[in-house]
Backbone and ligand atoms as CSV (ligand in chain L), in Angstrom:
chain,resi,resn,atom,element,x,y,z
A,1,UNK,N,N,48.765,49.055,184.415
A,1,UNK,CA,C,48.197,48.536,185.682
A,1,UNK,C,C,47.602,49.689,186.487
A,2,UNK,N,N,46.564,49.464,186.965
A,2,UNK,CA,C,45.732,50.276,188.025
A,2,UNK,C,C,46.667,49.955,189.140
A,3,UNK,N,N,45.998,50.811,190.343
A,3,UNK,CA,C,46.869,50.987,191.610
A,3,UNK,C,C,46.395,49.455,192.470
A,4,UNK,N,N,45.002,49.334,192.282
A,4,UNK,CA,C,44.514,48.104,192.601
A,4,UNK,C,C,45.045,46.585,192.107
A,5,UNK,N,N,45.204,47.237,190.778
A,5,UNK,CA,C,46.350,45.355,190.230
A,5,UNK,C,C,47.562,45.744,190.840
A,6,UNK,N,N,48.435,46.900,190.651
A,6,UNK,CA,C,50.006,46.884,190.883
A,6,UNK,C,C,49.940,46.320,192.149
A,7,UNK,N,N,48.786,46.572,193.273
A,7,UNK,CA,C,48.701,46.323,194.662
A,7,UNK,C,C,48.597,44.506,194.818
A,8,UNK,N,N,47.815,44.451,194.251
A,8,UNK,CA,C,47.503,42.441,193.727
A,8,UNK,C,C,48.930,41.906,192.930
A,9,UNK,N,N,49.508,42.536,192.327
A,9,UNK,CA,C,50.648,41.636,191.452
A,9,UNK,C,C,51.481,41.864,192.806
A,10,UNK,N,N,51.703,43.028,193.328
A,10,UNK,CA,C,53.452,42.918,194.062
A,10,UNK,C,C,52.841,41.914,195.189
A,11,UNK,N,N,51.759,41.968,195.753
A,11,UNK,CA,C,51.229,40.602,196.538
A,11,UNK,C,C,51.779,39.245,196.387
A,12,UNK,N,N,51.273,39.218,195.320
A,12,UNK,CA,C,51.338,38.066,194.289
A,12,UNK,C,C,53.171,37.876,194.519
A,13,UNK,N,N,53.909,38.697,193.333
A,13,UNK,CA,C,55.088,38.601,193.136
A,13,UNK,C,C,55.997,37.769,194.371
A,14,UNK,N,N,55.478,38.839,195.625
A,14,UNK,CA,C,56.267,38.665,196.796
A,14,UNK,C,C,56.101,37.628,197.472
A,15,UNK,N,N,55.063,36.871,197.411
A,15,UNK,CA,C,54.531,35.201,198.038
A,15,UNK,C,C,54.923,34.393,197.501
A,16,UNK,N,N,55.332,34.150,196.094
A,16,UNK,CA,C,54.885,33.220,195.240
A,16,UNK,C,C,56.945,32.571,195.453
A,17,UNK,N,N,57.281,31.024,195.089
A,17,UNK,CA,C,58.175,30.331,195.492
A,17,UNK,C,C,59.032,31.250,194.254
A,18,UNK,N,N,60.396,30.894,194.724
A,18,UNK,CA,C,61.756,31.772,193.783
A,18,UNK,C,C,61.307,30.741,192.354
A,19,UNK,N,N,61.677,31.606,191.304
A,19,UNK,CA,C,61.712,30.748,190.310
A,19,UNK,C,C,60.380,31.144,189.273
A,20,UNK,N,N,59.317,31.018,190.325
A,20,UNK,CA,C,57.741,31.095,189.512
A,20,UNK,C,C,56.909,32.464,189.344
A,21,UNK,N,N,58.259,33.507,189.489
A,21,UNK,CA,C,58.019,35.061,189.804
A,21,UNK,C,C,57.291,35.367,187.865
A,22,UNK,N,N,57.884,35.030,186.971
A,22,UNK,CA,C,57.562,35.281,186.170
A,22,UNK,C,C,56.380,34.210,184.733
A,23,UNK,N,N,56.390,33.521,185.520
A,23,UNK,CA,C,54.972,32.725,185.460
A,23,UNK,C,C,53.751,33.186,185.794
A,24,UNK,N,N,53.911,33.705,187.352
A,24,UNK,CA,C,53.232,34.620,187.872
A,24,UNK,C,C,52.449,35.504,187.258
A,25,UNK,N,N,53.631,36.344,187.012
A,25,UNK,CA,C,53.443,37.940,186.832
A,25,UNK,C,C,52.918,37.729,184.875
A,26,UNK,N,N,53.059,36.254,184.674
A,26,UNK,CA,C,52.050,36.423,183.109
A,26,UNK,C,C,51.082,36.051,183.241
A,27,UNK,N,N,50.088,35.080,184.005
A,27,UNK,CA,C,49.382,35.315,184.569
A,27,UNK,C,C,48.502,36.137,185.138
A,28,UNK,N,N,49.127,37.121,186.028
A,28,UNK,CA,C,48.776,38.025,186.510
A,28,UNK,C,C,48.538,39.346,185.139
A,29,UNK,N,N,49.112,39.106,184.341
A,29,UNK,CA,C,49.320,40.347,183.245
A,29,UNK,C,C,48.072,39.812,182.408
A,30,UNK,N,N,47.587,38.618,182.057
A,30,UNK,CA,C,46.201,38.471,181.486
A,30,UNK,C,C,45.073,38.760,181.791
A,31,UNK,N,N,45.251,38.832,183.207
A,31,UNK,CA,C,43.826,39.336,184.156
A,31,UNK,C,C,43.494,40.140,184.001
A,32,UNK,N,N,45.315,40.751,184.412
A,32,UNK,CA,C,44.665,42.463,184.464
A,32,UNK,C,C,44.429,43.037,182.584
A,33,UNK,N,N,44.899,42.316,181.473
A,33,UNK,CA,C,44.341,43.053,180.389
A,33,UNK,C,C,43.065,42.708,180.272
A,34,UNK,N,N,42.076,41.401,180.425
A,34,UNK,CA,C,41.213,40.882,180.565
A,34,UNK,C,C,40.074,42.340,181.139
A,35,UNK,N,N,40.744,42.209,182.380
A,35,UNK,CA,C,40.016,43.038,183.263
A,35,UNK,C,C,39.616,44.951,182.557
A,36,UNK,N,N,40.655,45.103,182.040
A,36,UNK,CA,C,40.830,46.062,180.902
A,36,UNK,C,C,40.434,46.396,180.135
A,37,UNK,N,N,40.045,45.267,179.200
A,37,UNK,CA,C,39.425,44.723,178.286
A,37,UNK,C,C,37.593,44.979,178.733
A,38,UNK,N,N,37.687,44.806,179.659
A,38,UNK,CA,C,35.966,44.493,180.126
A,38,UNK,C,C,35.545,43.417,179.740
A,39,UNK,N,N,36.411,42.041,179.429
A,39,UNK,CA,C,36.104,40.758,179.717
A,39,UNK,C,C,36.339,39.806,180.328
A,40,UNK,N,N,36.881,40.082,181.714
A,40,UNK,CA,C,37.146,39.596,182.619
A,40,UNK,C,C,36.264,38.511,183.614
A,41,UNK,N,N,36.336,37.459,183.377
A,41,UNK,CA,C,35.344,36.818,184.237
A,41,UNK,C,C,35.541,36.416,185.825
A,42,UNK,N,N,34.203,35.649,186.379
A,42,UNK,CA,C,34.826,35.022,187.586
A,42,UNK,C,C,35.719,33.945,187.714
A,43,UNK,N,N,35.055,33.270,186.366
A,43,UNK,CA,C,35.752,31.991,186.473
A,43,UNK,C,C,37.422,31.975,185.934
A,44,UNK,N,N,37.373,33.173,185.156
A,44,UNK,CA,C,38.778,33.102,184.664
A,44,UNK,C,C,39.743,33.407,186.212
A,45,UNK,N,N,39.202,34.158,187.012
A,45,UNK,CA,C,39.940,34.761,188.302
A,45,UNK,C,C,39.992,33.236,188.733
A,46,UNK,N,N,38.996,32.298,189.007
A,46,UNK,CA,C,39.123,31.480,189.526
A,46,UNK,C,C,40.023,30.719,189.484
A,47,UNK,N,N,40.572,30.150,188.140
A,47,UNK,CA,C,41.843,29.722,187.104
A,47,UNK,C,C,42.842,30.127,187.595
A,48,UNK,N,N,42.994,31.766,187.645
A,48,UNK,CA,C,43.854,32.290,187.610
A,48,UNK,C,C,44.607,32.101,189.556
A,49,UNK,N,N,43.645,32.075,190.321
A,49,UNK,CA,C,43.612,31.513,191.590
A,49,UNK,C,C,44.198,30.664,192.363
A,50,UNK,N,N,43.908,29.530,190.990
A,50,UNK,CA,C,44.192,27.951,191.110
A,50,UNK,C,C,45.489,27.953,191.214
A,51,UNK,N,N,46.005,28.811,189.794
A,51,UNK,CA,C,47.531,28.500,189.331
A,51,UNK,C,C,47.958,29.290,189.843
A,52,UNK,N,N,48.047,30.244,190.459
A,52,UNK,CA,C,48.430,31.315,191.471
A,52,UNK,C,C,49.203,30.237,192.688
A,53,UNK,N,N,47.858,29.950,193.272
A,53,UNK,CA,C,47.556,29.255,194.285
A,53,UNK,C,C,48.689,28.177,194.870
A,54,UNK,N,N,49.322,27.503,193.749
A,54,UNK,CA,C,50.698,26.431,193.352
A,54,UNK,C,C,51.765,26.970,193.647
A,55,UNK,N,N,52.209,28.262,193.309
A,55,UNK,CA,C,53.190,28.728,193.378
A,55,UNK,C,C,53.656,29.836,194.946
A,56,UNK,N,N,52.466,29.790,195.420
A,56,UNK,CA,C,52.524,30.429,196.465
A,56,UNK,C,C,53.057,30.209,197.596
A,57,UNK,N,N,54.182,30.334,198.189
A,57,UNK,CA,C,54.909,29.607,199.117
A,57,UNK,C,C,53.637,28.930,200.360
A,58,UNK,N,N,53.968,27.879,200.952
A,58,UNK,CA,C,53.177,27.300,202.118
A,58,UNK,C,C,52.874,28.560,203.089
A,59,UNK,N,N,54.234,29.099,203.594
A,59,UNK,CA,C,53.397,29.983,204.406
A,59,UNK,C,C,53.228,31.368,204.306
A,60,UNK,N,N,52.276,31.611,203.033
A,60,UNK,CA,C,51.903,32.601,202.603
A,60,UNK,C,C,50.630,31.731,201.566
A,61,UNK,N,N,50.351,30.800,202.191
A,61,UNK,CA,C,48.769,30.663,201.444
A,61,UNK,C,C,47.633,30.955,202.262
A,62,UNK,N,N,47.111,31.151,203.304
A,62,UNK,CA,C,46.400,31.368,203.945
A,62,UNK,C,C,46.548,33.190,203.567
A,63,UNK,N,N,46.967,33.665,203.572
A,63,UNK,CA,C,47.155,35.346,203.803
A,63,UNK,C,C,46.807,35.715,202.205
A,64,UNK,N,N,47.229,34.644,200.940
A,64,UNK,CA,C,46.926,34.613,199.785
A,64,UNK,C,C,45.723,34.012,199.265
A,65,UNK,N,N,45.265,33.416,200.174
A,65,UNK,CA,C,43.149,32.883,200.141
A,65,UNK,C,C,42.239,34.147,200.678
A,66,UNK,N,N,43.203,34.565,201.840
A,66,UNK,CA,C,42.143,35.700,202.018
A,66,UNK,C,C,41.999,36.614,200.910
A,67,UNK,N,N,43.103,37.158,200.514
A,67,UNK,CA,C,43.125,38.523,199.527
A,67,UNK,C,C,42.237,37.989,198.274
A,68,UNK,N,N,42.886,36.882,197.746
A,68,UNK,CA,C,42.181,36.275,196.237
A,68,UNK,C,C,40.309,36.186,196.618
A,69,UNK,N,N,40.104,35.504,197.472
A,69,UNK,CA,C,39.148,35.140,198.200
A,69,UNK,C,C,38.117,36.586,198.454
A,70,UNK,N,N,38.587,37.827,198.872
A,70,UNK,CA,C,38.418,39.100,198.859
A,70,UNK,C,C,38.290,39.688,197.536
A,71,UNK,N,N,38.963,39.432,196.752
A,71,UNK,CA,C,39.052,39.632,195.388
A,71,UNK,C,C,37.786,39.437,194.458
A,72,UNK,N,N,37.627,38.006,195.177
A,72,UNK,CA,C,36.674,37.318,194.419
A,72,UNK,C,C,35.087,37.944,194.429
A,73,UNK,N,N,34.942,37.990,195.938
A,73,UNK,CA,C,33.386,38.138,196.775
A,73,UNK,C,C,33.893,39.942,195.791
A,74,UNK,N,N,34.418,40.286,195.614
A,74,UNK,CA,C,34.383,42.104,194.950
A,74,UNK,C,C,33.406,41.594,193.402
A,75,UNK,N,N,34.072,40.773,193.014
A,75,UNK,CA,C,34.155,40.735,191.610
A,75,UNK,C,C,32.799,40.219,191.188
A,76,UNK,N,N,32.534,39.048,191.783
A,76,UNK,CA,C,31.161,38.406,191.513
A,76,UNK,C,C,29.729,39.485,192.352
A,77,UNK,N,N,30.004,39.745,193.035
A,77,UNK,CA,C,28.974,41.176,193.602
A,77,UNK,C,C,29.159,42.201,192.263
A,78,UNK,N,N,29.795,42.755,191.334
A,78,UNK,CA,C,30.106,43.358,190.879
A,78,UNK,C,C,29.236,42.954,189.102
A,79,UNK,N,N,29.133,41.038,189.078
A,79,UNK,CA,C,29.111,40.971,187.944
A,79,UNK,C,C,27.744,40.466,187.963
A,80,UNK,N,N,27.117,40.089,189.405
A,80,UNK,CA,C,25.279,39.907,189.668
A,80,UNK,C,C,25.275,40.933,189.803
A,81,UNK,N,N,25.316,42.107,190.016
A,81,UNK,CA,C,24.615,43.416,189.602
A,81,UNK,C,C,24.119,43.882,188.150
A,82,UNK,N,N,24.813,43.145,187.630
A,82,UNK,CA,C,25.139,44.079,186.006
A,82,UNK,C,C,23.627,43.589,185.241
A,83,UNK,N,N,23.050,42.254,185.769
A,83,UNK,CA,C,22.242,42.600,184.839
A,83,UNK,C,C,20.675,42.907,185.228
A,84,UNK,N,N,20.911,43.412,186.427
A,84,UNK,CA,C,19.854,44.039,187.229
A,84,UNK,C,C,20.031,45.692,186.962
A,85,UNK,N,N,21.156,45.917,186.274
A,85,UNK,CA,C,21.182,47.912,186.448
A,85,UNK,C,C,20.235,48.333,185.566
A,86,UNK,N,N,19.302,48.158,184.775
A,86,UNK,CA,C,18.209,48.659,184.464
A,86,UNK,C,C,17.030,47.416,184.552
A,87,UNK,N,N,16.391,47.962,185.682
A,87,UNK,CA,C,15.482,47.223,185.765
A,87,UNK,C,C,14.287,47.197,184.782
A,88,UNK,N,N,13.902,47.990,184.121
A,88,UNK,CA,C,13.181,47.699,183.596
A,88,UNK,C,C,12.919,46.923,181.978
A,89,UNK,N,N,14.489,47.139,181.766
A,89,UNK,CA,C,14.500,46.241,180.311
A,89,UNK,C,C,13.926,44.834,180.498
A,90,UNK,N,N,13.371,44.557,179.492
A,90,UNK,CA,C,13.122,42.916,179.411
A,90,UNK,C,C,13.348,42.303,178.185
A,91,UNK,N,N,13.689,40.885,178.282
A,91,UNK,CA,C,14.017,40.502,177.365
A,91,UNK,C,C,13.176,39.249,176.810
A,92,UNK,N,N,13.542,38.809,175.243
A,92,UNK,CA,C,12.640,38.061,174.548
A,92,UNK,C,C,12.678,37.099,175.232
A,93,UNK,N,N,11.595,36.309,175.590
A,93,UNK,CA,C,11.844,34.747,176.311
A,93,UNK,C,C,11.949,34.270,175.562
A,94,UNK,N,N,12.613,34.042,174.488
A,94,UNK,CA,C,12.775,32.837,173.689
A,94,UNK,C,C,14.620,32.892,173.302
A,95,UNK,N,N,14.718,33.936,172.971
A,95,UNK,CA,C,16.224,33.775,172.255
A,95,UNK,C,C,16.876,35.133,173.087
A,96,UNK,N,N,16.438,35.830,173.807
A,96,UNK,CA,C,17.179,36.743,174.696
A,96,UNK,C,C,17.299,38.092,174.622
A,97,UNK,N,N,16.833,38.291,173.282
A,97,UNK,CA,C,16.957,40.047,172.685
A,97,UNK,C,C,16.594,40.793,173.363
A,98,UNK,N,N,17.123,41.979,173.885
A,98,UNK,CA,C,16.630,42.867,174.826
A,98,UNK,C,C,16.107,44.290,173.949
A,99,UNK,N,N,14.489,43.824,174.656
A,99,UNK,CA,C,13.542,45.070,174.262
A,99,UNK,C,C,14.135,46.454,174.508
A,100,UNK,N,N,15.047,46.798,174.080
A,100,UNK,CA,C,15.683,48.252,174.615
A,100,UNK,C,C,15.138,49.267,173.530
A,101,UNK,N,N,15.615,50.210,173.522
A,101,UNK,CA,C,15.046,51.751,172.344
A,101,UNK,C,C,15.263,50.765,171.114
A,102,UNK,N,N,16.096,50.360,170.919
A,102,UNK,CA,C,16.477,50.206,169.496
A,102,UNK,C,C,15.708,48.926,168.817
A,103,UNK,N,N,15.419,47.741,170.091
A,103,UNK,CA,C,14.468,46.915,168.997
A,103,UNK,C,C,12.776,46.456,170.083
A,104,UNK,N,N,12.634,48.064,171.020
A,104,UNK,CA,C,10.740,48.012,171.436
A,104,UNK,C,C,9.899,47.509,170.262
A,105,UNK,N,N,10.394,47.962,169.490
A,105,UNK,CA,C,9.248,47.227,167.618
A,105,UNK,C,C,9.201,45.858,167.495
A,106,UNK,N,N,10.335,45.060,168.425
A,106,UNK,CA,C,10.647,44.156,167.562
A,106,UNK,C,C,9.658,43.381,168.428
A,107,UNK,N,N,8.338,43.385,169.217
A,107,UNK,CA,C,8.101,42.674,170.544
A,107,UNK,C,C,6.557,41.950,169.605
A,108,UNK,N,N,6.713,40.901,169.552
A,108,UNK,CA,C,5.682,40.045,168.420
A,108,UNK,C,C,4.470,39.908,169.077
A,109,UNK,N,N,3.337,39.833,168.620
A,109,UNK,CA,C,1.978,39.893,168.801
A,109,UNK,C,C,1.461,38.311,169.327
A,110,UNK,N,N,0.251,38.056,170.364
A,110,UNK,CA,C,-0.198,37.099,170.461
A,110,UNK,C,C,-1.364,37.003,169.352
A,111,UNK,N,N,-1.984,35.727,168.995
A,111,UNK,CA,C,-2.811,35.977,167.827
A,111,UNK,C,C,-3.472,36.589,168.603
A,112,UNK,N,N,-4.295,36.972,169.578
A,112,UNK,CA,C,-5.464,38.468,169.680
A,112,UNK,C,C,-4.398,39.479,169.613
A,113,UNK,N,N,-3.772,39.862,169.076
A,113,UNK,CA,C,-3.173,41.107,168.593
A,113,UNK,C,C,-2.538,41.441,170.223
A,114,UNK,N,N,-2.444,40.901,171.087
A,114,UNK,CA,C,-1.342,41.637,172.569
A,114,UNK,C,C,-0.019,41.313,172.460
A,115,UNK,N,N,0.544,42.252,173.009
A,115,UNK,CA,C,1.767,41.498,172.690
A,115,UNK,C,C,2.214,40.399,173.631
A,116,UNK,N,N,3.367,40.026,173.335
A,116,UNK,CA,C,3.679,38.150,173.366
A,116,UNK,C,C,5.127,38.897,174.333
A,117,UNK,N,N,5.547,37.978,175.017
A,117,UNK,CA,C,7.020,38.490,175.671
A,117,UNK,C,C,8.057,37.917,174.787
A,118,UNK,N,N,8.237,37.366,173.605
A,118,UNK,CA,C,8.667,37.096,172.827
A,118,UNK,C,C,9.248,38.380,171.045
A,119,UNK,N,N,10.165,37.958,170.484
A,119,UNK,CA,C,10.622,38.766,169.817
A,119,UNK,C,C,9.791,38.471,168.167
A,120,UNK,N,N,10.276,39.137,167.519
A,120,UNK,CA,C,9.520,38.892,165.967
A,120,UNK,C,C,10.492,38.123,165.136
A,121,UNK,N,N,11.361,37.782,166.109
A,121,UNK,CA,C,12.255,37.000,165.016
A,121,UNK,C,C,11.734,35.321,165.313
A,122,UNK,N,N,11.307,35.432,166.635
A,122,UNK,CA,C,10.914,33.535,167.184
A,122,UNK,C,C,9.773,33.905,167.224
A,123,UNK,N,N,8.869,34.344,167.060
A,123,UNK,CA,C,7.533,34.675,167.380
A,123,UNK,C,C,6.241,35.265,166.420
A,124,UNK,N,N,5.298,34.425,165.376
A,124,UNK,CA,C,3.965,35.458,165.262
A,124,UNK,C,C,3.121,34.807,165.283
A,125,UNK,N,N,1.747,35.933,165.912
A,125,UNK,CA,C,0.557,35.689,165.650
A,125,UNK,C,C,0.248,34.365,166.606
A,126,UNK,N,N,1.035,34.530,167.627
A,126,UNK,CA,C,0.851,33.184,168.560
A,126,UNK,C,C,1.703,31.909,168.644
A,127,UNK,N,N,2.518,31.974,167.675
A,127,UNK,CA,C,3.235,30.743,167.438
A,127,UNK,C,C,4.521,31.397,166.926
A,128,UNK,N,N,5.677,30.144,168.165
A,128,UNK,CA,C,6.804,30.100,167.385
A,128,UNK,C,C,7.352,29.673,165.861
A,129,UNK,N,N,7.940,30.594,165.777
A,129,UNK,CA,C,8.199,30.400,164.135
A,129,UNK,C,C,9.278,29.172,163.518
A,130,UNK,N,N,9.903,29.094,165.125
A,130,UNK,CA,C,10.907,27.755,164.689
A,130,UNK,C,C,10.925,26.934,165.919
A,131,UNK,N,N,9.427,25.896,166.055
A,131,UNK,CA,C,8.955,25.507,167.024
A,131,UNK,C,C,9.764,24.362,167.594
A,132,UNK,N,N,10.878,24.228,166.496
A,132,UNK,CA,C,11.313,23.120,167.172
A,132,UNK,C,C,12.813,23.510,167.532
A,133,UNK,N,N,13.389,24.434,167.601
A,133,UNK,CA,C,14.414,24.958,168.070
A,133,UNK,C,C,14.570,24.603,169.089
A,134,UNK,N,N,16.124,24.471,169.614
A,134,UNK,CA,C,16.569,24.009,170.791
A,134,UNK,C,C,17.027,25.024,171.698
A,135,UNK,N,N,17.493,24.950,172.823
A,135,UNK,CA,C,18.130,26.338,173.846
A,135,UNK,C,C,19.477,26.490,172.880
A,136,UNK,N,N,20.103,25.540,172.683
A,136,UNK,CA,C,21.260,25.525,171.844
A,136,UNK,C,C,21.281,26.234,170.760
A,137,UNK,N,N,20.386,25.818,170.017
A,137,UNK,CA,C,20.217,26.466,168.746
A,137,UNK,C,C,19.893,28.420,168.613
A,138,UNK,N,N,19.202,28.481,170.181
A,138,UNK,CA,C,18.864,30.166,170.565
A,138,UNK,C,C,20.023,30.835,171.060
A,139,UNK,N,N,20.701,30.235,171.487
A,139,UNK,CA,C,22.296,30.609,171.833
A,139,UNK,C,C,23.051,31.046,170.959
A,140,UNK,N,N,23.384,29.972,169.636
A,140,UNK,CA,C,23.822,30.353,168.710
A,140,UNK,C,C,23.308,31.394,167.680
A,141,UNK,N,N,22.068,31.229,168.000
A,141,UNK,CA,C,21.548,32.891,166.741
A,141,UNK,C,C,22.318,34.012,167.513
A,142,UNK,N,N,22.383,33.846,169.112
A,142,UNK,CA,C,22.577,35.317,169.917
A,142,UNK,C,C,24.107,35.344,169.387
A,143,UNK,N,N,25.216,34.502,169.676
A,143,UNK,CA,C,26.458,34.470,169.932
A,143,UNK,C,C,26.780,35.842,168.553
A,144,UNK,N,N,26.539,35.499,167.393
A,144,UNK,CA,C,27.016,36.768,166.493
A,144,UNK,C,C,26.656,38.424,166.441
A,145,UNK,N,N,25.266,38.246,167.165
A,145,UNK,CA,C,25.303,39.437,167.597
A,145,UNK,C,C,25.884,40.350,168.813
A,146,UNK,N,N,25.796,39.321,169.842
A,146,UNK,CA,C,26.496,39.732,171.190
A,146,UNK,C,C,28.032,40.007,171.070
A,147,UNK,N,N,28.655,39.613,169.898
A,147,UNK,CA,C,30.301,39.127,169.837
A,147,UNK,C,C,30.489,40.643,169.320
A,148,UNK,N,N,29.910,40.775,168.743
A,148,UNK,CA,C,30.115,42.592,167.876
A,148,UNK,C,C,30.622,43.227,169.065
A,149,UNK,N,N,30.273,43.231,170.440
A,149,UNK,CA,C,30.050,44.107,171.493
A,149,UNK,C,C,31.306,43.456,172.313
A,150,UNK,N,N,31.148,41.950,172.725
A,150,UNK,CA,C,32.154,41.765,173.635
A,150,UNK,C,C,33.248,40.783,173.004
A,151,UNK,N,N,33.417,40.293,171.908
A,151,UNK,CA,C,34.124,38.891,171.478
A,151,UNK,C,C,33.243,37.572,171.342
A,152,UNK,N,N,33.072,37.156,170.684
A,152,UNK,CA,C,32.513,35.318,170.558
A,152,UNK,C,C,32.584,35.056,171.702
A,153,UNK,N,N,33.920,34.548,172.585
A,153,UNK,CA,C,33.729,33.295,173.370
A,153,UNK,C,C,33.032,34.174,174.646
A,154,UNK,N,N,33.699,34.993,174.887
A,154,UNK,CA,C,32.634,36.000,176.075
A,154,UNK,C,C,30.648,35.844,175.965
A,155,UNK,N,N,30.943,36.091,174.162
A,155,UNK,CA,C,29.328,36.117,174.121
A,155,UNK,C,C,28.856,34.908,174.042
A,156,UNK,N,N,29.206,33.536,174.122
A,156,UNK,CA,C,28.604,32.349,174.053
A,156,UNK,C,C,28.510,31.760,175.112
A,157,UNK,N,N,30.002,32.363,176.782
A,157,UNK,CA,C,29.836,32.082,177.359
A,157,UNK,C,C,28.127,33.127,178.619
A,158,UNK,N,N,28.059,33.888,177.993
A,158,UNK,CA,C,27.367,34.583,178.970
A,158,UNK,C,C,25.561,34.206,177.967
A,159,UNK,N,N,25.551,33.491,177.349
A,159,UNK,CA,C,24.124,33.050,176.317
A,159,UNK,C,C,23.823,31.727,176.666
A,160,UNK,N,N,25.007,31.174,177.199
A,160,UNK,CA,C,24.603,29.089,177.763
A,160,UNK,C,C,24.457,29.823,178.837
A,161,UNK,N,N,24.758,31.107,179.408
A,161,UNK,CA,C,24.502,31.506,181.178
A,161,UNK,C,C,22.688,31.886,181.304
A,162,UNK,N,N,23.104,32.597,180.302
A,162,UNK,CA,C,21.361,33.425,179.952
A,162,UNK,C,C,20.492,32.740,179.589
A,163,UNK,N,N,20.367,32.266,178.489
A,163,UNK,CA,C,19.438,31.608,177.346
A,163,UNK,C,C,18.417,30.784,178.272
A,164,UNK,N,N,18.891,29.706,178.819
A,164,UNK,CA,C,18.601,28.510,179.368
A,164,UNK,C,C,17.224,28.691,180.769
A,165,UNK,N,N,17.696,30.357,180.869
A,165,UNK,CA,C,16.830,31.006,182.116
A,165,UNK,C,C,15.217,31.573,181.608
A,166,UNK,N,N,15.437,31.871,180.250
A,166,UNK,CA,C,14.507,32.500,179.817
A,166,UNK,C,C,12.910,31.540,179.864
A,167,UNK,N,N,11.668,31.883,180.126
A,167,UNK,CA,C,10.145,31.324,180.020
A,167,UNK,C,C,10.583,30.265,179.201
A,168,UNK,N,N,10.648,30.368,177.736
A,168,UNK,CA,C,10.879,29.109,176.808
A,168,UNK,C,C,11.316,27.964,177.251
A,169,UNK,N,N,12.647,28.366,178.088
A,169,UNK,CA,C,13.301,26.613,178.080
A,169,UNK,C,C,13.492,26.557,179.636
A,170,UNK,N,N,12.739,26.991,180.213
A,170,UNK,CA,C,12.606,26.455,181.640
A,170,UNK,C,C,12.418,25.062,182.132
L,1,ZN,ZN,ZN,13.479,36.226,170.277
């Protein structure tokens, strides 16, 4: 535990009704590996909030909305930043690949030879290559590559977040 969770669990610990101390504190112990982990979401805090939230004596919920509540506005400021920290990457409008060093090659041609904001895997010579693909279906090509980096369900949940935004399926 960081000084910041030990500070959030003994919170936690010390509010919460006799009995549900160690319900709690497992709870509280997923977050913080989550958080650890670097897959920590909002919505999982949110969950984690909820069921928090139950066990928290009556009068110590108001003093336990603020902090969680504080918690929260940290976390989500924290996780709309992230994909603004390099502004200048862009990504395929079709299936999401980000034009970074490693795949600038991969950026497919319009038929007059310009390039297309699209990748070479959905994209040539002007036309999608799998025209009838769904947002769904672009999700799932991403999910195995993104999972290498963060886990499957992380990467499928942050591709139904993404995907759906991109030019293509507006
Ligand atoms: Zn693509």
């Amino acid at each position: 535990m960081n000084p910041g969770q030990k500070m959030f669990h003994d919170f936690v610990v010390e509010r919460v009704q006799p009995g549900t101390q160690p319900q709690a504190e497992a709870i509280l112990a997923d977050c913080f590996k989550a958080q650890d982990d670097g897959t920590f979401t909002v919505e999982q805090l949110d969950t984690a909030i909820a069921q928090l939230g139950q066990m928290v004596r009556p009068e110590c919920q108001d003093e336990f909305h603020r902090a969680s509540g504080h918690m929260r506005g940290q976390m989500s400021h924290h996780a709309a930043e992230r994909p603004h920290a390099d502004t200048t990457l862009q990504f395929c409008q079709s299936c999401g690949l980000p034009f970074d060093a490693q795949h600038e090659d991969m950026r497919a041609n319009e038929a007059d030879g310009t390039k297309s904001p699209y990748c070479t895997d959905c994209y040539k010579d002007g036309q999608f290559l799998q025209p009838d693909a769904t947002v769904e279906d672009m999700i799932e090509v991403g999910v195995p590559h993104l999972a290498v980096k963060i886990g499957e369900d992380e990467a499928r949940k942050q591709l139904t977040a993404f995907v759906p935004t991109l030019d293509r399926w507006k």
